[in-house]
N, C-alpha and C positions, 0 to 999 in steps of 0.2 A: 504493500500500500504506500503509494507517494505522502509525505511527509507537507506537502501542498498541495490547494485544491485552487484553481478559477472561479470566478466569484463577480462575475460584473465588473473588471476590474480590478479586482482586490483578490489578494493572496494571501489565502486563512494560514499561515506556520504550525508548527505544533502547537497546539492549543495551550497559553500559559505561560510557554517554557521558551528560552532561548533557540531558534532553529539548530543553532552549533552544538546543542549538549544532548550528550544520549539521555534516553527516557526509559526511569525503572515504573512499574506499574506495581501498586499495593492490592490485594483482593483479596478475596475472602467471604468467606458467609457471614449475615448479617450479626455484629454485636460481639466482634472476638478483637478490637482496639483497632483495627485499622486506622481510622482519626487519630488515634493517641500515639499508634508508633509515627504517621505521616508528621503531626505536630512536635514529636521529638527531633525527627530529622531536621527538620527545616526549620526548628530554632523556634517556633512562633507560632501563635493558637490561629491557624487558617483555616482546621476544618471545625465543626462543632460536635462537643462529646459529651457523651451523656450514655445512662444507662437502656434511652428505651432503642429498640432496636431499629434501623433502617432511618437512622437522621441524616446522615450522607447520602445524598442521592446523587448530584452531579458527579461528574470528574472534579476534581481539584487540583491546582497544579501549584510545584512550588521548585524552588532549586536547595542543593547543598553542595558543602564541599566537606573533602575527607581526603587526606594523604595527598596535597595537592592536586584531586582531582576534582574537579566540578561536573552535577549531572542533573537533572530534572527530576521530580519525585511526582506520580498521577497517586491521587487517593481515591477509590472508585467506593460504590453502594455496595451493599452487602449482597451478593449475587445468589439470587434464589431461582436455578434453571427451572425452564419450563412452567414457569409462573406466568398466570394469563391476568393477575387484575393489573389496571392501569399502571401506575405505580411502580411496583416492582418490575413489571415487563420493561418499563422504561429505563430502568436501573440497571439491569441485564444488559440492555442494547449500548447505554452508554461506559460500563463496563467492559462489554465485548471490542467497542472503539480504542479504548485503552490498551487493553491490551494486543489490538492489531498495531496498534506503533510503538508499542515498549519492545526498547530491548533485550528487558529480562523480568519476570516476575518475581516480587514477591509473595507466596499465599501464605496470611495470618492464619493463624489456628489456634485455639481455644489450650492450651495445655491440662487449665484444671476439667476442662469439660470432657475431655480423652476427644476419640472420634468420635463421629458420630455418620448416620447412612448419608447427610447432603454433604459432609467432606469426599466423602467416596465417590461421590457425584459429579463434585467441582474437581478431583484428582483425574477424572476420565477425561472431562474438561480442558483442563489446564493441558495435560501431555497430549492432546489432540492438537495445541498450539503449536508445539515444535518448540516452542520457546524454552531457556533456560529459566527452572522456576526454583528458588531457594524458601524453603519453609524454615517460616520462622514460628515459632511456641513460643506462644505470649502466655501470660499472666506468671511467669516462671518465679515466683516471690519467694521461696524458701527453695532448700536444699532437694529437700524431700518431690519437689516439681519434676524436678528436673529429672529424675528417671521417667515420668509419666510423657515428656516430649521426644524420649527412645522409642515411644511407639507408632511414631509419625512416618519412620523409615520404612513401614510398612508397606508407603504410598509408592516408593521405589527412586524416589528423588533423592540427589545425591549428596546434598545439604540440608541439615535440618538443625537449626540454631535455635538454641532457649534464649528465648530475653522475656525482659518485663519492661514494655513499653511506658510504664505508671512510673518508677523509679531510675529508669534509664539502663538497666543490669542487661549485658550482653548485647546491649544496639552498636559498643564498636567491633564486636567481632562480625554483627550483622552486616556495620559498614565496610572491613576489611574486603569482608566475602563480594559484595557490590561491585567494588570499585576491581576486583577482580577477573571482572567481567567485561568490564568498559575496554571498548576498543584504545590504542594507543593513539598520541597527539600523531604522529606521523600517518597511520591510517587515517585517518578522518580530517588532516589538516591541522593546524596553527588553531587553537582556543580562541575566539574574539575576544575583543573588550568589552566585557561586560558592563561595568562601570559605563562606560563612554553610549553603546545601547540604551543605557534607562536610562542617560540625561536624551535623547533624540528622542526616545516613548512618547506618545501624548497618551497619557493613561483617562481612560472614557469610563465614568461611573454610569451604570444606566439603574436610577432609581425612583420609587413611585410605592403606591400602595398596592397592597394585594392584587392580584389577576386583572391588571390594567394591560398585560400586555408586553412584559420588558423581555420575559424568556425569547417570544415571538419576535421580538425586535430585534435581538440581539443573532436567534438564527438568523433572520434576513439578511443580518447584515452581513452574516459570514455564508450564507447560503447553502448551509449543513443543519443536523439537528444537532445542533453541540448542546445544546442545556433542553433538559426534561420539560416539555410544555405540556399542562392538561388543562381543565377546567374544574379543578380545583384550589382552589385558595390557598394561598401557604404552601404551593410545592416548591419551589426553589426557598429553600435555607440557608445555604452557601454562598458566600461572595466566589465568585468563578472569574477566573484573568483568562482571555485568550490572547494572545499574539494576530495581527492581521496586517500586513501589508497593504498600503491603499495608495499609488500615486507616489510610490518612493519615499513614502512615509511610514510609520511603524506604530501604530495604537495597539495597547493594552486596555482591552474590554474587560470590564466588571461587572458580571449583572450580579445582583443583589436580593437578598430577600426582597419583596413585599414589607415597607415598614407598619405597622401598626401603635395605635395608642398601648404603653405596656399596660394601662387597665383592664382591656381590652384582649393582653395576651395571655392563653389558660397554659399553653405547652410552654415547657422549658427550654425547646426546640424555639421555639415561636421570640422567646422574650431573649435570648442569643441572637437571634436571627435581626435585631433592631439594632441589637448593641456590633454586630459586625457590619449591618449596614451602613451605620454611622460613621463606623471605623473606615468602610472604605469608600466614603467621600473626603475621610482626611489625608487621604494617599491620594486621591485625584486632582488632576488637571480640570478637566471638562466635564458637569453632569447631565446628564441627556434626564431631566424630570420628564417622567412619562403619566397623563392625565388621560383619563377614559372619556371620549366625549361623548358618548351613550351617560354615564352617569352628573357630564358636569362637572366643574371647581367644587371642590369638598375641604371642607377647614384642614382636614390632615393632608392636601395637598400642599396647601400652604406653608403648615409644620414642613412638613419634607421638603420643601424649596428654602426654607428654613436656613435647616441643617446646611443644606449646600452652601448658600450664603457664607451663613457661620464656620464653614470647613474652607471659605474661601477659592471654592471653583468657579470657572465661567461657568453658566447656565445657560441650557437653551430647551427653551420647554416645547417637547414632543405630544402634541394630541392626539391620540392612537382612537385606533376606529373607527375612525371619519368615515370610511364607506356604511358604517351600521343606522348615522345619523339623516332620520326620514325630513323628507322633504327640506330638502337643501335647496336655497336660488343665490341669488348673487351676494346677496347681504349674511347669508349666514355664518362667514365666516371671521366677517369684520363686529357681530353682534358677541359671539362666542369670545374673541378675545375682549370684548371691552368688558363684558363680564367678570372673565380671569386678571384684566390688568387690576377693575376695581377690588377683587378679591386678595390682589396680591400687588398693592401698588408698590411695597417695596423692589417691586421685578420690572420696572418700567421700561429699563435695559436690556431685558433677554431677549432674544429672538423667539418668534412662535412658531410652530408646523406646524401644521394639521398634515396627519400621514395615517395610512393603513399598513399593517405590520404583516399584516394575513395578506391580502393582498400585494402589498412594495409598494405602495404609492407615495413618493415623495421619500421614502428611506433613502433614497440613493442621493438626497441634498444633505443628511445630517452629519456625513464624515467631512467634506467641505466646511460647512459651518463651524466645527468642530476645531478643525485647522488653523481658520480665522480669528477662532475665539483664544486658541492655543497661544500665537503669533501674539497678540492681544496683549496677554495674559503677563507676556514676556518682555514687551516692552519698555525699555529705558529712555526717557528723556531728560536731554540736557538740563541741568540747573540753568541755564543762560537763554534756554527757548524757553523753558516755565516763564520764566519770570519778564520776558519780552511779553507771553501771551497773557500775565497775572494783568501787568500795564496795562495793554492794551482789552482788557475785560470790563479790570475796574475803572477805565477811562469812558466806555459806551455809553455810561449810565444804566444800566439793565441790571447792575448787581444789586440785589438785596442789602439794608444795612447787617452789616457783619458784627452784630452786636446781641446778648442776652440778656433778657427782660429781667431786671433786679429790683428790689425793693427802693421806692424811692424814686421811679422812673429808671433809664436807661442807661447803661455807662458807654461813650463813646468807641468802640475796640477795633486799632489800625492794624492790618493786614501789609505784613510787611516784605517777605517773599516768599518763595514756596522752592521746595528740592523733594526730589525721587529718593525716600531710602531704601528700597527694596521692588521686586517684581514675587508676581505669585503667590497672592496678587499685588496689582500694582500699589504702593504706598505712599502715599505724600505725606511729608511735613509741613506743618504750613505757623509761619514763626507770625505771630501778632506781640503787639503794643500800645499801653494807653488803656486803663477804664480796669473792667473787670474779666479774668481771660473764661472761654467761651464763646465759641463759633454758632449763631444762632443755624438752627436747624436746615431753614430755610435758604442760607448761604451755601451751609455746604450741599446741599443738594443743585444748588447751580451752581456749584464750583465743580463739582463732579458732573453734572450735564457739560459743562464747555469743556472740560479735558477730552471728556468721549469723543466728541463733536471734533475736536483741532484733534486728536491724537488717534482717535479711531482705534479704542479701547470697547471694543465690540465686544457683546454678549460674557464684560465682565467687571465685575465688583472693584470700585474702587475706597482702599482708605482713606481716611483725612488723620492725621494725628495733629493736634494744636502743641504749640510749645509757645509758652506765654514769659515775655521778658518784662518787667516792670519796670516803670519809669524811675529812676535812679536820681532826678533831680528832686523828688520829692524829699 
């Protein structure tokens, strides 16, 4: 199986992972740590773990390093062949993908649980891959285990390592055996920079509430089924990165749980699933906010454009299912956003779709926008053009007084220049004097309108920070 797929233009990579690094695949039947060994490896809680069974559904993708080698880690569902309800059939399928591009297996297995008939199952399974599969025996927490994963060699695979993924006991002999495996830097070429890749990434969160649509969007975009779509609520749990090529460009896609009010969340699965979504808007560049236009702006939209906001990504809010919305004419698309701007006037700057996800309609404008927003996002301007344009602002007469209402009446407060201390997002300083310090609201919001406007700070957030000198003749 090619390691690239064609796509409208765009070129899906390994899903997650660096194109240049081999890819080991995690499996296993549902509830015997996979999550916990994958989250050991890779340093960092990416997938979610818990006791109840089948909360990993996607692929999850991550990287590590070991004895100088660097490789890609797939965490897949807990694989229950020949399963026909929704769900787990999905699980299987997206499992089965994993493992057609890994280049070695790992299958987790239960140690205190011994075997049982669906390992004997997945062991038929597995050596029908041809693949090289190293079992590991997890839960190995006392002495006394560890003859109970001597029974594993049964299955006739010629690695069978106790570890305990919980405490970390035998993941480096698990890691020795890996890296074992991996082809050499001369077979396969010179390692890329890695580092130097994730600063070109444009990393794309695509987030929203529940069953708006983001799994769907996020296949369209790459034009495979990469993440589990049904019509149920709450199936994606997992933040999921793919890799895709688009125009000699290189995004990291995120799709995201469905966020929900946590009142509102009864699963333990469910109330992870907010706190990782949150988490990975604070890792993003660009969030694609996805809104159901069957149901209309809903307050926890707003929360969730929120978040983005507050994690400091561009925005560009996606209206997904515009072909489901009846009786559309000329005006209905211009009525729909004025609704969403009033509901969410802090977004007065993002850009709107209206797209079908199911269909493709208009998806193939949001990596563009994306780009622009990115470009944006990164931009530096001179201290000496700020302040040419500050001039020329406050000279128009259109600017608001740059003063906060204090008891007493108003205290006069002069604006005196302004400099860029950062990008992502952009950040201004803006040094005042005179009166009481205090940027009345209203200033800075047309202070950040004409940056947009002269600098073409599209579809992103900008700050103001005041630094207030007082007057020293006093």
């Amino acid at each position: 199986m090619s390691s690239e797929s064609e796509t409208d233009g765009a070129k899906v990579a390994e899903p997650g992972a660096s194109p240049a690094l081999p890819l080991v695949a995690i499996v296993g039947r549902p509830n015997v740590g996979k999550s916990t060994l994958f989250n050991r490896l890779v340093g960092e809680r990416r997938s979610i773990v818990g006791d109840e069974p089948g909360i990993t559904r996607d692929r999850i993708y991550g990287e590590t390093e070991w004895a100088g080698r660097r490789f890609s880690i797939v965490d897949t569902g807990g694989i229950v062949p020949d399963e026909t309800a929704v769900i787990p059939a999905n699980i299987l399928k997206q499992a089965e993908f994993a493992i057609t591009e890994a280049l070695a297996l790992v299958w987790v297995v239960d140690a205190r649980a011994g075997m049982t008939p669906l390992d004997e199952e997945l062991a038929r399974l597995l050596r029908a891959t041809g693949k090289t599969v190293l079992v590991a025996a997890n839960k190995v927490d006392a002495v006394k285990l560890e003859a109970h994963a001597g029974e594993f060699h049964r299955f006739g695979f010629a690695d069978v390592l106790p570890v305990s993924a919980e405490i970390g006991d035998g993941v480096a002999e698990l890691l020795d055996a890996v890296v074992g495996l991996l082809p050499s830097k001369d077979e396969r070429g010179a390692e890329s920079d890695e580092s130097e890749a994730a600063r070109r990434e444009v990393r794309l969160a695509i987030v929203g509430r529940p069953n708006v649509g983001k799994s769907s969007l996020l296949n369209r975009l790459l034009g495979e089924e990469r993440v589990i779509v049904s019509p149920v609520a709450g199936t994606t749990r997992d933040a999921v990165d793919t890799v895709l090529q688009f125009e000699g460009h290189t995004f990291r896609l995120i799709d995201t749980a469905g966020i929900r009010r946590k009142g509102k969340t009864e699963e333990m699965a469910e109330k992870l699933s907010v706190m990782m979504a949150r988490r990975s808007l604070e890792r993003a560049d660009v969030a694609v906010v996805v809104i159901d236009a069957a149901d209309g702006v809903a307050a926890l939209d707003a929360n969730i454009a929120g978040y983005a906001v507050d994690a400091g990504c561009s925005i560009i809010v996606a209206v997904n299912k515009w072909d489901a919305v009846p009786d559309k004419d000329t005006h209905t698309v211009s009525e729909f956003e004025r609704d969403l701007r009033l509901k969410m006037k802090f977004l007065e700057w993002a850009p709107v779709m209206t797209i079908s996800a199911l269909k493709g309609q208009r998806v193939d404008k949001l990596l563009p926008l994306a780009l622009r927003a990115n470009e944006a996002r990164n931009r530096r301007v001179p201290t000496s053009q700020l302040n040419t344009f500050l001039e020329r602002v406050m000279a128009s007469g259109r600017a608001p007084t740059s003063v906060t209402p204090v008891k007493g009446g108003q205290s006069r407060l002069h604006v005196q220049y302004v400099t860029q201390s950062s990008v992502r997002p952009p950040t201004f300083i803006v040094f005042t004097a005179g009166g009481r310090p205090g940027l009345h609201f209203s200033f800075e919001r047309f202070l950040q309108n004409r940056l947009r406007e002269e600098f073409d700070f599209f579809a992103t957030p900008l700050r103001l920070i005041e630094r207030h000198r007082k007057d020293r003749r006093k």
